[in-house]
N, C-alpha and C positions, 0 to 999 in steps of 0.2 A: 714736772712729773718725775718722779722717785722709781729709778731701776734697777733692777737688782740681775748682776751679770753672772751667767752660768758657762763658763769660758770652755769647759772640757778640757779632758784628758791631753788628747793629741794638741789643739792651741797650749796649751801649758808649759808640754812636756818638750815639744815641736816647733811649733807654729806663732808665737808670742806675738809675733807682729798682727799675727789676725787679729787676737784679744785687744793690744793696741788698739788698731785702727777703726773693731767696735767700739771701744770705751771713746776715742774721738768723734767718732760717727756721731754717734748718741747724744753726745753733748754737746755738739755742733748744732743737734737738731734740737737742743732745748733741753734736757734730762738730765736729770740727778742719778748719776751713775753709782752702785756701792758692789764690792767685790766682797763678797764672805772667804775670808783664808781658809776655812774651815770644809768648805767644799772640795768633796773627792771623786771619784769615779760615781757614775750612774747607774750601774750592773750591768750596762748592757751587752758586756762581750761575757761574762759568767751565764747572763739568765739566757739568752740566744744559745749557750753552750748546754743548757740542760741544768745548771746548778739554782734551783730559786730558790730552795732551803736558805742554801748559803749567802745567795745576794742580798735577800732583805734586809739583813742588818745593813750592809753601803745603802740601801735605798731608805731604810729608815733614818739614818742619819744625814741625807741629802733631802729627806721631809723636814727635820728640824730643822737645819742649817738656812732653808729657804723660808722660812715658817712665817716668819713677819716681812717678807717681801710683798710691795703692791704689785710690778710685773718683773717676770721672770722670763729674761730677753736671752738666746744663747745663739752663737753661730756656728748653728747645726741643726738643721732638720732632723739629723739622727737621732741626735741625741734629748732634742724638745718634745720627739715622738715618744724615746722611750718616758719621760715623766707622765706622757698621756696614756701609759700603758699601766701606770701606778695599782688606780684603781682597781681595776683588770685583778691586779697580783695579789693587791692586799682585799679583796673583796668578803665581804663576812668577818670583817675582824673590826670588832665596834670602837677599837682606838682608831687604829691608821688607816683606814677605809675613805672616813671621813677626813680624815687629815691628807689622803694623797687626791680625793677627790679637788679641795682646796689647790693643794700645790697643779694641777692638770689646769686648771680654770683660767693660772695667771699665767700659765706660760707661754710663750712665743719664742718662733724663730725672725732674727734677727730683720729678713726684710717683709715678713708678713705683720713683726710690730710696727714696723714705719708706716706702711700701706694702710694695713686694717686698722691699729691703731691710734696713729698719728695723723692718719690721715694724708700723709706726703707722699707722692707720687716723682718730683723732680726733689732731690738733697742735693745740688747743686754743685753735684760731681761736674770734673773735667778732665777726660782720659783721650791722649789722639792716642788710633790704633784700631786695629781690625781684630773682629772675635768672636766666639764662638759660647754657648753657654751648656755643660754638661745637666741637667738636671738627674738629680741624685734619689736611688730609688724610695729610700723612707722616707725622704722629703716630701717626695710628688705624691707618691700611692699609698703612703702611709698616713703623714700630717697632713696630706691634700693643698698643701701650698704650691701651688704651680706658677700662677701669674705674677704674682707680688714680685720676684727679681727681674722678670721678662718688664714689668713696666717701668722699676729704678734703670733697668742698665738700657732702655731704650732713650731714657731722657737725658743722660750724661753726655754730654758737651763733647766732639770731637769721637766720642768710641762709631764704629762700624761695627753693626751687628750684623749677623750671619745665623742664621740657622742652624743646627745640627743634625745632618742626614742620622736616621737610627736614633734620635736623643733619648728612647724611652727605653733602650737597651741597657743593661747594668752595666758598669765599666769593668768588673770582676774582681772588688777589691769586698762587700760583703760581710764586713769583719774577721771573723775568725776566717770566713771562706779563701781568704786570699793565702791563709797560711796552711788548710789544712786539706786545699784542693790547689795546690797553686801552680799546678800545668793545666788545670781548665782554666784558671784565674790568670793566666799568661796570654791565653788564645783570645779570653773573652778582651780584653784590656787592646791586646792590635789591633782588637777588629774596631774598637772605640777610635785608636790612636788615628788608623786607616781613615773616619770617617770623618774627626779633626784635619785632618792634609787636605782632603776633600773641600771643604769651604775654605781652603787659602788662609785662613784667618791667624793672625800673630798669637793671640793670647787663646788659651781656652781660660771661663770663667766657671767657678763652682761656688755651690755656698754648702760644701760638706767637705772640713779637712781631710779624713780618710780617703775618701775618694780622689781627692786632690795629689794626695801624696802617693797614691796606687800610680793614678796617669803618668803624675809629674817622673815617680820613677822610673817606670817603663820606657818615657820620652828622654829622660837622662841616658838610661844602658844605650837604648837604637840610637844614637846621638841625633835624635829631633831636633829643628830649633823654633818650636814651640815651646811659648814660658806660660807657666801656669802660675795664678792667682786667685785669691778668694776672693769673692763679691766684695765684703766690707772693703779690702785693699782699693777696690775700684770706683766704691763710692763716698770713701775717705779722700781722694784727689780732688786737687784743689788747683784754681787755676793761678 
């Protein structure tokens, strides 16, 4: 199966090892991985900011760039929603209407293509360690992917899971929100951090860099010693 990887801004720019241990994930589990160089931002901190005039062109040229992709696999809920917002954007315009309708169809985030797609429930992770998993708000109540990680990160080998007192709370990172409200985006983020200490658990898991990099920050300044990781990292371990 031919996949075609939508890595994001933040794994790119940040986070490389996530993109890594997708693109291993993936082809662990059987697939033809291919990375378009040509891939850039998604608009989603522009068009959330109010600017859509001006984003289209980045979302038109991330309609081409994916064009001849069979699925379009990314690790981010965030950012797999915003492509399902496409249609939405370009609607009535008889070129790219139907062209982002296409690109919305094929894409996935990264453990709802395993689950739904693949049909994989255990990938044959093995993590020892106690955890906790944040679910991330465009993931969950946006793309509606809720289960698909709760069922990989229950079958991995050695992990202790834990619940998350609060999990459907925002962590306060938001995109732009974190920078342009960022003493509500401080209060809301302890009270996450608070609920983490709560379940005792080593690791918190996410499967949305932003959000990861909000916490992980936060847990860095209070010098926490909770370590944060993204899903893929935990379901690319190997025994």
């Amino acid at each position: 199966m031919r996949v075609t990887l939508f890595a994001t801004c933040l794994v790119d720019m940040f986070k490389s090892n996530v993109g890594k241990s997708s693109v291993e994930l993936l082809e662990y589990l059987g697939c033809e991985v291919e990375y378009p160089d040509s891939q850039i931002c998604c608009g989603q901190p522009a068009y959330n900011s109010g600017y859509v005039k001006e984003t289209k062109e980045a979302m038109k040229k991330m309609i081409d760039t994916f064009h001849d992709a069979e699925y379009i696999v990314s690790p981010s809920g965030s950012c797999a929603y915003m492509f399902k917002e496409y249609p939405k954007i370009f609607k009535g315009d008889p070129i790219w209407e139907p062209k982002a309708k296409a690109l919305a169809e094929k894409t996935f985030e990264l453990t709802q293509f395993i689950v739904e797609v693949l049909n994989i429930q255990d990938v044959g992770a093995s993590f020892t360690g106690s955890a906790t998993y944040h679910p991330s708000c465009h993931m969950t109540r946006l793309l509606g992917v809720k289960d698909a990680p709760l069922i990989l990160l229950k079958n991995v080998k050695g992990l202790e899971y834990t619940v998350l007192p609060g999990k459907e709370n925002c962590c306060g990172f938001g995109g732009t929100f974190s920078v342009k409200m960022s003493q509500i985006s401080e209060q809301i983020v302890d009270e996450k951090i608070q609920h983490i200490e709560e379940t005792e658990a080593e690791y918190l898991i996410g499967a949305d860099t932003g959000c990861l990099m909000n916490i992980g920050g936060r847990v860095e300044r209070k010098g926490k010693p909770i370590k944060v990781m993204h899903i893929a990292e935990v379901l690319n371990s190997r025994p």
